[in-house]
C-alpha positions in Angstrom: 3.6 7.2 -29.2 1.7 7.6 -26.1 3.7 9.7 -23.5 1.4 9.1 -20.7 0.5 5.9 -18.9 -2.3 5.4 -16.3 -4.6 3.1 -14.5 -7.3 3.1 -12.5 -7.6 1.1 -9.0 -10.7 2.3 -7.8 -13.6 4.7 -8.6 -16.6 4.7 -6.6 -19.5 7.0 -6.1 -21.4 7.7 -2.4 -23.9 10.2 -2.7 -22.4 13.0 -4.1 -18.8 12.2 -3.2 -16.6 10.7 -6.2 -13.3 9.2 -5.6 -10.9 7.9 -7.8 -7.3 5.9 -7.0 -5.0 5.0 -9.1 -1.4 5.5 -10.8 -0.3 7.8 -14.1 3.2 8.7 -15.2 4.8 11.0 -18.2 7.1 9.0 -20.3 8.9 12.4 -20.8 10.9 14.4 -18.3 8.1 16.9 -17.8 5.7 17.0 -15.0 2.4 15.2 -14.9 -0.2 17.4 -13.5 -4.0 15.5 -12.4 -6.9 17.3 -12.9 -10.8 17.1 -12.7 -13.0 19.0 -14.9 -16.5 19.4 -16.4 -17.3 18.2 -19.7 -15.4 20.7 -22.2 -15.7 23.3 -19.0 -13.7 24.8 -16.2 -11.5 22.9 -13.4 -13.7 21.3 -10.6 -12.3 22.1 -7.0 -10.9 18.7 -5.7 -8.9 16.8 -3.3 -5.8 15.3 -4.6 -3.0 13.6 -2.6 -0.2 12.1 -4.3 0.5 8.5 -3.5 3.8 6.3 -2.8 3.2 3.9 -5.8 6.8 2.4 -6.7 5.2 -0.6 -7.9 3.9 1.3 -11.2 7.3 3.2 -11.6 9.3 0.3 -11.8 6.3 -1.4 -13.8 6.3 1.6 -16.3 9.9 3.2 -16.3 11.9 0.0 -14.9 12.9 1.9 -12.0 11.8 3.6 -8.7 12.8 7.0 -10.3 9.1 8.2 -9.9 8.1 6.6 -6.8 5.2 9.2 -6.0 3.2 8.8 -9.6 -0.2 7.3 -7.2 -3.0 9.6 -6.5 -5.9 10.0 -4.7 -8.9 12.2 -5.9 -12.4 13.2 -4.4 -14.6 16.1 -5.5 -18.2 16.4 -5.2 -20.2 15.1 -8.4 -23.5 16.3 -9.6 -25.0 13.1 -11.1 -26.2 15.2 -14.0 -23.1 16.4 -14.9 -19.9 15.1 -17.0 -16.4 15.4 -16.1 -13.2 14.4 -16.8 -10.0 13.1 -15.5 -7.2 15.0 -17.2 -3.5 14.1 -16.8 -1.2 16.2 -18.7 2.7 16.8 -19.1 2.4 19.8 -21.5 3.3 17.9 -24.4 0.2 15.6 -24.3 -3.0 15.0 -22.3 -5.3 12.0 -21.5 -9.0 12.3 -20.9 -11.0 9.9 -19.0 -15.0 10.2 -18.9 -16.2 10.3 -15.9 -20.0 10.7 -15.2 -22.3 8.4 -12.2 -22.6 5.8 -14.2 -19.0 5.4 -15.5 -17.9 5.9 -11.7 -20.2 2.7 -10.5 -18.8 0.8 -13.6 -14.8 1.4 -14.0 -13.3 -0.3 -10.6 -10.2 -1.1 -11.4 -9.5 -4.8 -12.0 -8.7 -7.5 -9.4 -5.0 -7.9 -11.2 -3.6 -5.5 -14.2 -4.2 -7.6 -17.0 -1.5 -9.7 -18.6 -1.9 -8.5 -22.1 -1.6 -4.9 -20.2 1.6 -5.9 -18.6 3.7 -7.2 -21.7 3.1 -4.0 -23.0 4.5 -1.9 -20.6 7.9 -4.2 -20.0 8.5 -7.0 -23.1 10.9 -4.2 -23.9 12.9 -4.5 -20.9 12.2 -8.5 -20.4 15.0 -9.2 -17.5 17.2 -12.3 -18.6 15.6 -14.0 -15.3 12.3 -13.8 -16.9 13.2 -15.5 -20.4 14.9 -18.1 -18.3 11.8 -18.2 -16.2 9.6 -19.0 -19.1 11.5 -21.5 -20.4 11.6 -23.5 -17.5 8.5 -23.3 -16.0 6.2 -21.8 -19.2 4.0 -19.2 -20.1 1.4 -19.7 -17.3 3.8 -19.2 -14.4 5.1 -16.4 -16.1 2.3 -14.9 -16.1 1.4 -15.4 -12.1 5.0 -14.3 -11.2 4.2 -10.8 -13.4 0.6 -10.4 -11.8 2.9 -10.7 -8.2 5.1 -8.2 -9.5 3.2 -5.8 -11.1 -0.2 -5.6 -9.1 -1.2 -2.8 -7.2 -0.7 -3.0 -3.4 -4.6 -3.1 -2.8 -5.0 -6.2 -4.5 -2.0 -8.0 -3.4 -3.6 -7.3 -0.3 -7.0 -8.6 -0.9 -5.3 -11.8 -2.0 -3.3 -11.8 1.2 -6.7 -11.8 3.4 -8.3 -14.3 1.2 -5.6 -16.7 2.4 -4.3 -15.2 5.6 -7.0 -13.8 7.3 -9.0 -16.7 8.8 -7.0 -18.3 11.4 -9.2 -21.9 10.9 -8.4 -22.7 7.4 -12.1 -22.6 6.4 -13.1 -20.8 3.4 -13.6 -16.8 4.2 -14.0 -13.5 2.1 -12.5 -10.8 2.7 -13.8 -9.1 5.5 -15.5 -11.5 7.5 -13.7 -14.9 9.1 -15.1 -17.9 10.4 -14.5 -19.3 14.2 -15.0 -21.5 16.9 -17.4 -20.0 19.2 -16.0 -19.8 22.9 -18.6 -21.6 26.2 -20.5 -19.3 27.6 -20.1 -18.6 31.5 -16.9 -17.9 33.7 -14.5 -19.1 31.1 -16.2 -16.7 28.8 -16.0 -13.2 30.1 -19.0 -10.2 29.2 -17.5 -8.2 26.7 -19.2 -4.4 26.4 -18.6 -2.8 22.9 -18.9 0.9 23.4 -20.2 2.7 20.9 -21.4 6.4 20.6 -23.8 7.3 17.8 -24.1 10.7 16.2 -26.3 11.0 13.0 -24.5 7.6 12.1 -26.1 6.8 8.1 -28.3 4.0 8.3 -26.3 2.4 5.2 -23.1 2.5 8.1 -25.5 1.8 10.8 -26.5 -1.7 9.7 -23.6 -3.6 9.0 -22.2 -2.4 12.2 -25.2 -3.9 14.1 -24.7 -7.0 11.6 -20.7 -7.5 12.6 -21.7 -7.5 16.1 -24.1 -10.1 16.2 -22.5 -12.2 14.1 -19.4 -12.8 16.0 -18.5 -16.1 17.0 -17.8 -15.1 20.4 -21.2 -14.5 22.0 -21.2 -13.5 25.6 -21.1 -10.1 24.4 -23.2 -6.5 25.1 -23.6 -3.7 22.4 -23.9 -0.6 24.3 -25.4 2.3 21.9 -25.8 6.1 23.1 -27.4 8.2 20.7 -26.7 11.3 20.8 -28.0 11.7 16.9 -30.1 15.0 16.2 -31.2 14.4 12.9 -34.3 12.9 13.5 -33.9 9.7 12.9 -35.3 6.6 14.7 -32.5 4.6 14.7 -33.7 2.1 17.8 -36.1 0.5 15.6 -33.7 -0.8 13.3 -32.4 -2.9 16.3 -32.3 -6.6 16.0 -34.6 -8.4 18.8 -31.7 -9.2 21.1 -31.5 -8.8 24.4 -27.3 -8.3 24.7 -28.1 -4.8 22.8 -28.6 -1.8 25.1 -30.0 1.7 23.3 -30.2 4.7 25.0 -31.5 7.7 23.2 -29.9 10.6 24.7 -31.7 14.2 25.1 -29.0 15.6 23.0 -25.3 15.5 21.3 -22.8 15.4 24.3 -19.5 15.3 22.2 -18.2 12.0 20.8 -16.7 11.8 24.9 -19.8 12.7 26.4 -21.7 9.9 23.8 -18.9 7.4 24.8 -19.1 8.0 28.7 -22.6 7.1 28.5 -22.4 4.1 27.1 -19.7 3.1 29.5 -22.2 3.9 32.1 -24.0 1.3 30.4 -21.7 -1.4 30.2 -21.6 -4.4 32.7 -19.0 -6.6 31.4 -15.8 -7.2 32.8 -14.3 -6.2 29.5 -14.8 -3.1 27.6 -14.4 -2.4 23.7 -14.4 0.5 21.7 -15.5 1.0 18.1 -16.6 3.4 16.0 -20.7 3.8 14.8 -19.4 3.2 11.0 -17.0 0.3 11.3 -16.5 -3.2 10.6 -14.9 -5.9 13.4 -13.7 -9.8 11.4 -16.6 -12.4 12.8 -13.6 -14.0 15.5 -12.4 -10.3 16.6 -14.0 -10.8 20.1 -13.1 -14.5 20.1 -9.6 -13.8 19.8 -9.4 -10.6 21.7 -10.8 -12.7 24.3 -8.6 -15.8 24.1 -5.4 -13.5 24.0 -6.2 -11.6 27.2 -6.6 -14.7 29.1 -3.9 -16.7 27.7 -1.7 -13.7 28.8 -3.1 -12.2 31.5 -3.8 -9.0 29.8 -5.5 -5.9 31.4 -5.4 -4.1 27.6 -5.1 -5.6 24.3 -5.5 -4.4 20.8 -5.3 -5.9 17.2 -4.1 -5.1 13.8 -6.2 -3.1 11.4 -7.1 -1.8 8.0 -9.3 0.5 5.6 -12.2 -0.4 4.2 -14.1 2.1 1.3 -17.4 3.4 1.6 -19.1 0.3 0.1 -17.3 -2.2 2.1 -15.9 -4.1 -0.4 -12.3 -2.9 -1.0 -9.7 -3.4 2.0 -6.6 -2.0 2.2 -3.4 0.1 3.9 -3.0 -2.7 6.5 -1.8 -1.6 9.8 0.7 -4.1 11.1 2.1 -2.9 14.4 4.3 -3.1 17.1 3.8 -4.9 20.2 3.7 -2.4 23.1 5.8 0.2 22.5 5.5 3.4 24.6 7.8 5.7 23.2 5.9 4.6 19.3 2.6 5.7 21.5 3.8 9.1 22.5 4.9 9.5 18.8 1.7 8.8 17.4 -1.5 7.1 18.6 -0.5 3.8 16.7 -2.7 1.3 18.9 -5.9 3.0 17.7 -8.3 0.1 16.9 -9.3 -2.4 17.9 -8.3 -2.0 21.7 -10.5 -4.0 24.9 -9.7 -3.2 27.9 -10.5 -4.2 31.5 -13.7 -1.8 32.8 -12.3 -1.2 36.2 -9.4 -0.5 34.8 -11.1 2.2 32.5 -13.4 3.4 35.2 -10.5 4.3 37.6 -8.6 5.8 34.9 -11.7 8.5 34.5 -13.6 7.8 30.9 -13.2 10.1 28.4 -12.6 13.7 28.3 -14.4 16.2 26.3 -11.3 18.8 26.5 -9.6 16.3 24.3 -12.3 15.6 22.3 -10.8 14.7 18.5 -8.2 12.7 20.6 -10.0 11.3 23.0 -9.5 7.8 22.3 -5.8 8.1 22.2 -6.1 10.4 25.7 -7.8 7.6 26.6 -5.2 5.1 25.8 -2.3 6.9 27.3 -4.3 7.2 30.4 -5.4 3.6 30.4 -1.2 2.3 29.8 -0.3 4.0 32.7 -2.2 1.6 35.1 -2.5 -1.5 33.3 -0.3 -4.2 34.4 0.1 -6.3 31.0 -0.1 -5.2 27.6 -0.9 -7.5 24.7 -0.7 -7.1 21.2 -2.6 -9.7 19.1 -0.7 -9.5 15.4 -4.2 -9.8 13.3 -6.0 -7.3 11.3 -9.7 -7.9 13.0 -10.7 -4.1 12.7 -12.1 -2.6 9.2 -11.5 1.4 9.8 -14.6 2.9 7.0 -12.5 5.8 5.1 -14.7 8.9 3.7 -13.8 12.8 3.2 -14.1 13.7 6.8 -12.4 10.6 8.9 -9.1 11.9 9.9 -7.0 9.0 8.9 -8.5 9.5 4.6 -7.8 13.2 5.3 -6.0 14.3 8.2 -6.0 17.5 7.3 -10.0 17.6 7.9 -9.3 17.4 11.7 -6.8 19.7 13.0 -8.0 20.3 16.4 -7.7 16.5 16.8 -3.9 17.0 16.5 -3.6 19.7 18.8 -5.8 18.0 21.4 -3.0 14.7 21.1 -0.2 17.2 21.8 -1.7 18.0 25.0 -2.6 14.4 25.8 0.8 13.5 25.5 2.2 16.8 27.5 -0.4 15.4 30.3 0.6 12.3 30.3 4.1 13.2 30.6 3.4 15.3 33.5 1.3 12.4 35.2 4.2 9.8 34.7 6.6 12.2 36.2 9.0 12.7 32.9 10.5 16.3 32.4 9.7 17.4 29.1 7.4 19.3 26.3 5.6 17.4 23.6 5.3 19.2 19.6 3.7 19.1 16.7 5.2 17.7 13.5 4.7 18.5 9.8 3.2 14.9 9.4 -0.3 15.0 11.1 -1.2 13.1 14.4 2.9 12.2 15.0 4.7 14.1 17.6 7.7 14.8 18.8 8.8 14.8 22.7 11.7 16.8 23.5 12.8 15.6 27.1 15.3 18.2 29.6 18.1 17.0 31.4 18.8 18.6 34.6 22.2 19.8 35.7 23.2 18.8 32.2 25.8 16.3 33.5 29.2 15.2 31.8 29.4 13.4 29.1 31.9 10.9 28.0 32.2 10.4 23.9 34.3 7.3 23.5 36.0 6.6 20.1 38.5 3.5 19.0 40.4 4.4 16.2 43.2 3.3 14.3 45.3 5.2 11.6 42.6 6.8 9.1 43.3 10.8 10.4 41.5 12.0 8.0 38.5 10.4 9.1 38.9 10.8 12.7 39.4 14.9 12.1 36.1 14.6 10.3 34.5 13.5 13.2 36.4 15.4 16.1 35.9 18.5 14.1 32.4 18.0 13.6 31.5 17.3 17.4 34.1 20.1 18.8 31.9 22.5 15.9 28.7 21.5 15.8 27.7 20.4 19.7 25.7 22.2 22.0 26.1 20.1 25.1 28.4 22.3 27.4 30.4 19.6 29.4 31.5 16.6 27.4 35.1 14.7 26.8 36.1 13.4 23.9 38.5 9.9 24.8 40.1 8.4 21.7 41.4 4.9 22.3 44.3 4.5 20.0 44.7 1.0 19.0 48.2 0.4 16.8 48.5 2.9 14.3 51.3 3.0 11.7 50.8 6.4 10.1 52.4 9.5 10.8 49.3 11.8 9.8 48.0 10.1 13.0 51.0 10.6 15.6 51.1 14.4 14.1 47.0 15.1 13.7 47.1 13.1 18.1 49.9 16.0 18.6 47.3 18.8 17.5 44.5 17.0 19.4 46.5 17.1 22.6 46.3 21.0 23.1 42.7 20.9 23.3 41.3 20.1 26.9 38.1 17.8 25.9 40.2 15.7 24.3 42.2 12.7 26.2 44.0 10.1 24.2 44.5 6.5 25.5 46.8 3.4 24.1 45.2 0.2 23.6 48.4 -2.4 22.9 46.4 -5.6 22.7 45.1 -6.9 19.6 41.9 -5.5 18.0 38.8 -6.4 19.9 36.0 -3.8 19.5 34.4 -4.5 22.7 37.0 -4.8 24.6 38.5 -1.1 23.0 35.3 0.8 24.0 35.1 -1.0 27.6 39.1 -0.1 28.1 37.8 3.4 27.3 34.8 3.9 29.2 36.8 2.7 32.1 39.0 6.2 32.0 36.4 8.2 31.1 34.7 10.5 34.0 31.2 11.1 32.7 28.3 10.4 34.0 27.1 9.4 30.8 28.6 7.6 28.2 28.7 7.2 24.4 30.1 4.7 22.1 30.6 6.4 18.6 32.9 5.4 15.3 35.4 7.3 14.1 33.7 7.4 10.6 30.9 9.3 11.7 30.3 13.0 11.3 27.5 14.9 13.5 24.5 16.7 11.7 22.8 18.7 14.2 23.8 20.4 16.9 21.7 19.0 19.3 22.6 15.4 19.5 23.8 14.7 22.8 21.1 17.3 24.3 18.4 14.8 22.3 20.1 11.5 23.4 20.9 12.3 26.4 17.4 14.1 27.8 16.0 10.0 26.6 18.9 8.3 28.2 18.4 10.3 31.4 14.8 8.3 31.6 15.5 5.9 34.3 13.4 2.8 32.3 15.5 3.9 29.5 18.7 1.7 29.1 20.3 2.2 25.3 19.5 5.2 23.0 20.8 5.2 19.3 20.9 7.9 16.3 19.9 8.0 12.4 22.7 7.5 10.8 23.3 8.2 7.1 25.5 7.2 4.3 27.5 10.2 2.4 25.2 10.4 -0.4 21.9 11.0 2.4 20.7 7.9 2.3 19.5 6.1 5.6 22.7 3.5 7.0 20.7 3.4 10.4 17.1 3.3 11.9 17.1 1.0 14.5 17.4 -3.0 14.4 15.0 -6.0 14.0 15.9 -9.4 15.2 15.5 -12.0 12.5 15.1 -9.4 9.6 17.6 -11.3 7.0 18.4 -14.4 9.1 19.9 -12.6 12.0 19.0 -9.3 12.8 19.3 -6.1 10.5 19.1 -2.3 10.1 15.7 -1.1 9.3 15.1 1.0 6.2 18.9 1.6 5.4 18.8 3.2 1.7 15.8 5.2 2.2 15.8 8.6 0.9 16.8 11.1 4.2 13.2 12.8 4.6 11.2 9.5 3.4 9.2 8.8 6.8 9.0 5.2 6.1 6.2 2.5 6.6 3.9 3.6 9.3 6.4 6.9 9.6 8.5 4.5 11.5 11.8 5.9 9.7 11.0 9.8 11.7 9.9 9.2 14.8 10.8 8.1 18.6 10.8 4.8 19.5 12.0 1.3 21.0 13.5 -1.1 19.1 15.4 -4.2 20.4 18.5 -3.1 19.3 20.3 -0.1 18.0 24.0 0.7 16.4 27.1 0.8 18.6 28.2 3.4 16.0 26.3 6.0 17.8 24.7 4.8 21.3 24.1 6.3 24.3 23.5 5.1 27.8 24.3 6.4 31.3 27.1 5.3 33.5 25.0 3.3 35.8 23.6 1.3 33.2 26.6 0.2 31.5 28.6 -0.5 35.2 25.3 -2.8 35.8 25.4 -4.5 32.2 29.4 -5.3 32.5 30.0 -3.3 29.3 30.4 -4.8 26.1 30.6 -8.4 26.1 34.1 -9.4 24.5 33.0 -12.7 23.0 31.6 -10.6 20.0 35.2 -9.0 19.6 33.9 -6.9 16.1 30.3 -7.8 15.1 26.9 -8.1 17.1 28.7 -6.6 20.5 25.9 -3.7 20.4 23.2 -6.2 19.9 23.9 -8.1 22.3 24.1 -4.9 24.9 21.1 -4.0 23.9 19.3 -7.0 24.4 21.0 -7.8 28.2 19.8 -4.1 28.8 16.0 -5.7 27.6 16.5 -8.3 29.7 17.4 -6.1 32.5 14.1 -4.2 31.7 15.3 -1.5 30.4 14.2 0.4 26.9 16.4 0.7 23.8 15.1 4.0 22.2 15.7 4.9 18.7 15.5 9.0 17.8 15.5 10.0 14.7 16.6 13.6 15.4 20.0 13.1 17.0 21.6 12.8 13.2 24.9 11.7 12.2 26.5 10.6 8.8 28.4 7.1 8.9 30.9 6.6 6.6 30.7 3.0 6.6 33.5 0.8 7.4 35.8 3.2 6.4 39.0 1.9 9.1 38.5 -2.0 9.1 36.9 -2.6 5.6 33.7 -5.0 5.2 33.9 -8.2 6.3 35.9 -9.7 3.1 38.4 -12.9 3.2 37.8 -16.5 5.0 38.9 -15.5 8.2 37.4 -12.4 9.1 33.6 -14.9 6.8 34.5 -17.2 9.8 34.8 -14.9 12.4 31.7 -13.1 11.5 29.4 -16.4 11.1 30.9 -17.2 14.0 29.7 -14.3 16.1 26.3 -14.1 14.1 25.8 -18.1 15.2 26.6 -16.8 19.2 24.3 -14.3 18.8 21.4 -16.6 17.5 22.6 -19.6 20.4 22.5 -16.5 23.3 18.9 -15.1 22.1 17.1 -18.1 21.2 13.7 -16.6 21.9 13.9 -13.8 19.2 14.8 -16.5 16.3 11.8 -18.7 17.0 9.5 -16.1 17.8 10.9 -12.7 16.2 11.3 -9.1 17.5 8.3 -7.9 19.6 8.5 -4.5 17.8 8.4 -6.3 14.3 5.0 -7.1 13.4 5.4 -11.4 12.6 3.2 -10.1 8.9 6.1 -7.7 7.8 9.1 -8.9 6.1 12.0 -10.4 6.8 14.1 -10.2 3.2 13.5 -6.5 3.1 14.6 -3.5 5.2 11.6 -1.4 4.2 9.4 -2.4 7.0 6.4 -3.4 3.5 4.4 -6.0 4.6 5.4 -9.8 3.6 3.3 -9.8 0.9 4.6 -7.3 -1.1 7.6 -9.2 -1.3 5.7 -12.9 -2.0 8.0 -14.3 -5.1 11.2 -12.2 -4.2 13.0 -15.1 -3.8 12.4 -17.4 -6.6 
């Protein structure tokens, strides 16, 4: 019996680099170790990263037990040599050939083959599948396996085969077809900027090819050279008069390169792009049509990866729409950004102290001035991945990720915000750690009712485990019938934090926490369940040094169920009908899609069961509104305080656990259905906007049936 199962997604060979992708997994409870080796010799030094590849575990094992069985291999080959692939487990080992030859030849296929997949799962057939088959045949079957079971890669190359050309017309992957924009006023000169440095000729090309064949064509293609290897790269030039070369005397830096071909630029519009990557045929046509539309002074795109041959696309970056504490976390805007040249003329270029990070220096310097922000939801960027590019391997840059820490502790300083920015163990993210002065009062507000044992879990756990010096703890007691309460309210009354207030009017959450805040004395103020339990020590120091932000309006925890598992990460609008919690039943240390699960950010919305804003915020916002007397009352908050213009921040190191519905139960039994569809239906009729045209911080290509943030088309058939 075979013990080990693999496949291969990818194998290619440039120059002397191989690199292999792909999936393999033990059958048996002992580690699977990958290795590359020389024909019937020794170990060959390579670069392995394992990969998130659930897909294959649950393909393989019927579960998501081994969700980290992808990998990612590169070593340097010697086109005269052999090697081999080896997995092992101990027990058995599997040996693939690899030599030049093989490595041009053994791609992986566009789908896993069919006969492939009834091997692995006719075992397991679910009951849903027979009945499947029987309904709708063999042949549909098979499509809704090759959905199921094929790699993320090629789900995604199907996706841009039918998503990525915004005409309808016929496009392959990689380029799109367009209507060219007039020429004159209505058509603004676009500069692309774009510094050379011993660029390949193989990379050189189709970059000069993507930029003259774009639909949009008042464009100019500024080039500085700062190459030194001796090549002439100006006579490869097309004979077109919107290209502008300048060979420079030497290699300034990649900011020193990039200033000089902003020297060069004329057009009212700047671009930036890199000397080895692709832009889709319509990326200035719809770059363009979005800033005027909107009345943009920066806009960026979507992205994605493209391999070294520029023919496999993939790891699609869907992002947010502006979102400036997600851009102090990590530079997510990255490509493809234009932006207004005054605009980055008065902001000062680029700087060669923050060379590595330069572009996102750039950006953070740029944001501060511009007016209007617009993010246009399409992947129009190709970002070339090989050995050295920081995003393939960003361990091959780490000066880059010192020089964004001090971007970001700049940029800080210029916007006048108190506080330090750090490194992280996940390369290029960040983490800011803001200071409050005076370190104010604050005022922790908790409705409960009966359940003592809960509520001593959570008092204990704050009056142990908070470092905030000046806080009160106000429990609104709303009709209890237990002794264990009345006796464990006696025991709370000799401590001086702690007030205790009677609500006698029947149970309206909303109306509980406004009754409270309305005794309370702080100068800031949190709502907080009395099934939680704090995790670190520093919660209301991290909440509060956000909160204390005067754009800020609403700042929310992580919350976790009692078995570690994510309850809360922020909420979507429209994610499952309504709105939803983000990435609730992730693993505690998974990052998440994009790292989105582990780092600061705005949301639209974030749990009552652990929020934070100050005083003067909530006196302005009314409180909680009472029409939502249990459900939806912190999303609607949240979005008044957006409306206001405030932020809703979501930190992922203020920690908590959340026993769920422990005092009121989950929303069983007709009347408290009613009341809830109710509430959810006022919710929708209040915010109109975010059911027709969904959350700004919710990329419209991710999914809505999902809490995993996975792009929509990794969930295509979910609902059959």
């Amino acid at each position: 019996m075979k013990a080990i199962r693999y496949y291969i997604d990818k194998s290619e060979l440039l120059e002397q680099t191989a690199h292999v992708t792909g999936w393999a997994l033990s059958l048996t409870d002992e580690p699977l170790t990958i290795q590359v080796r020389e024909r019937g010799g020794q170990p060959v030094e390579a670069a392995l990263r394992r990969l998130s590849r659930p897909d294959a575990s649950r393909a393989v094992l019927g579960d998501d037990r081994r969700p980290d069985c992808g990998f990612d291999v590169k070593f340097s080959c010697d086109p005269a040599k052999r090697y081999e692939l080896v997995f092992d487990n101990g027990r058995q080992n599997v040996r693939l050939a690899l030599s030049a030859a093989a490595l041009k030849k053994e791609t992986g296929q566009r789908f896993l083959p069919f006969r492939r997949i009834v091997r692995m799962t006719s075992a397991s057939m679910a009951a849903d599948d027979l009945r499947y088959l029987l309904r709708k045949g063999p042949g549909a079957l098979k499509e809704r396996w090759i959905r199921r079971y094929e790699t993320d890669e090629n789900k995604y190359m199907r996706w841009l085969l039918k998503h990525v050309n915004s005409q309808g017309e016929q496009a392959a992957p990689g380029q799109t077809t367009g209507r060219p924009m007039p020429a004159g006023a209505a058509a603004p000169l676009v500069s692309l900027l774009v510094p050379l440095y011993n660029t390949p000729l193989k990379f050189y090309r189709p970059l000069l090819e993507c930029v003259t064949g774009q639909t949009y064509e008042n464009w100019q293609l500024c080039l500085a050279d700062g190459s030194t290897d001796g090549i002439d790269r100006q006579s490869c030039l097309p004979k077109d008069s919107r290209i502008r070369y300048r060979k420079m005397s030497g290699n300034m830096g990649i900011s020193g390169n990039t200033n000089e071909a902003l020297s060069m630029a004329e057009g009212e519009w700047i671009a930036l792009m890199d000397h080895d990557d692709l832009l889709e045929r319509t990326a200035l046509a719809e770059m363009v049509q979005a800033a005027r539309s909107q009345g943009a002074d920066m806009v960026y795109s979507d992205e994605d990866k493209v391999s070294l041959d520029g023919k496999h696309f993939y790891d699609p970056h869907f992002k947010s729409d502006f979102n400036p504490d997600l851009l102090r976390s990590n530079n997510y805007i990255c490509h493809f950004l234009m932006v207004r040249r005054d605009l980055a003329v008065r902001a000062g270029g680029f700087r060669s102290a923050f060379d590595g990070a330069q572009d996102y220096d750039f950006i953070l310097r740029v944001s501060e001035l511009a007016g209007r922000i617009v993010h246009l939801p399409r992947v129009l960027y190709h970002w070339r991945m090989h050995p050295l590019s920081t995003a393939e391997n960003p361990e091959s840059k780490g000066y880059a990720f010192e020089a964004g820490r001090r971007a970001i502790e700049e940029h800080l300083h210029r916007v006048g915000l108190s506080g330090r920015a750090e490194s992280t163990d996940r390369p290029g993210y960040y983490r800011v750690r803001y200071t409050v002065k005076n370190r104010p009062r604050i005022s922790v507000i908790i409705p409960n009712k009966d359940q003592a044992a809960l509520l001593r879990t959570c008092v204990e756990s704050i009056r142990a485990r908070t470092d905030w010096p000046d806080y009160e703890i106000i429990i609104v007691e709303n009709n209890s019938t237990t002794e264990e309460i009345r006796e464990y309210y006696q025991e709370l009354s000799a401590w001086e934090r702690v007030r205790i207030l009677t609500w006698e009017q029947e149970f309206n959450y909303a109306a509980i926490n406004n009754f409270g805040v309305s005794h309370s004395t702080g100068e800031y103020v949190v709502l907080l369940n009395n099934d939680t339990e704090v995790i670190t020590a520093d919660w209301l120091t991290e909440m509060a040094g956000i909160a204390a932000r005067p754009e800020v309006g609403v700042v929310g925890a992580k919350l976790f169920y009692e078995d570690g598992t994510v309850q809360h990460a922020g909420v979507v609008m429209k994610l499952a009908g309504c709105c939803g919690h983000v990435f609730y039943g992730a693993e505690r240390e998974d990052p998440g899609r994009y790292a989105r699960a582990g780092v600061i950010q705005d949301y639209s919305a974030v749990t009552a069961a652990c929020l934070m804003c100050r005083r003067q915020v909530w006196d302005r916002l009314g409180g909680l509104s009472t029409d939502f007397k249990v459900a939806y009352n912190d999303v609607d908050f949240c979005l008044r305080a957006r409306q206001a213009g405030y932020l809703v921040v979501f930190t992922p190191y203020a920690q908590l656990y959340h026993y769920e519905s422990r005092t009121r139960g989950y929303e069983e039994g007709s009347e408290k259905q009613a009341r809830f569809r109710h509430e959810q239906e006022l919710l929708k009729t209040r915010y109109p906007l975010y059911m027709e045209e969904g959350d700004p911080y919710y990329n419209p290509n991710l999914t809505l049936i999902a809490p995993d943030f996975a792009p929509a088309f990794l969930h295509e058939g979910a609902q059959e």
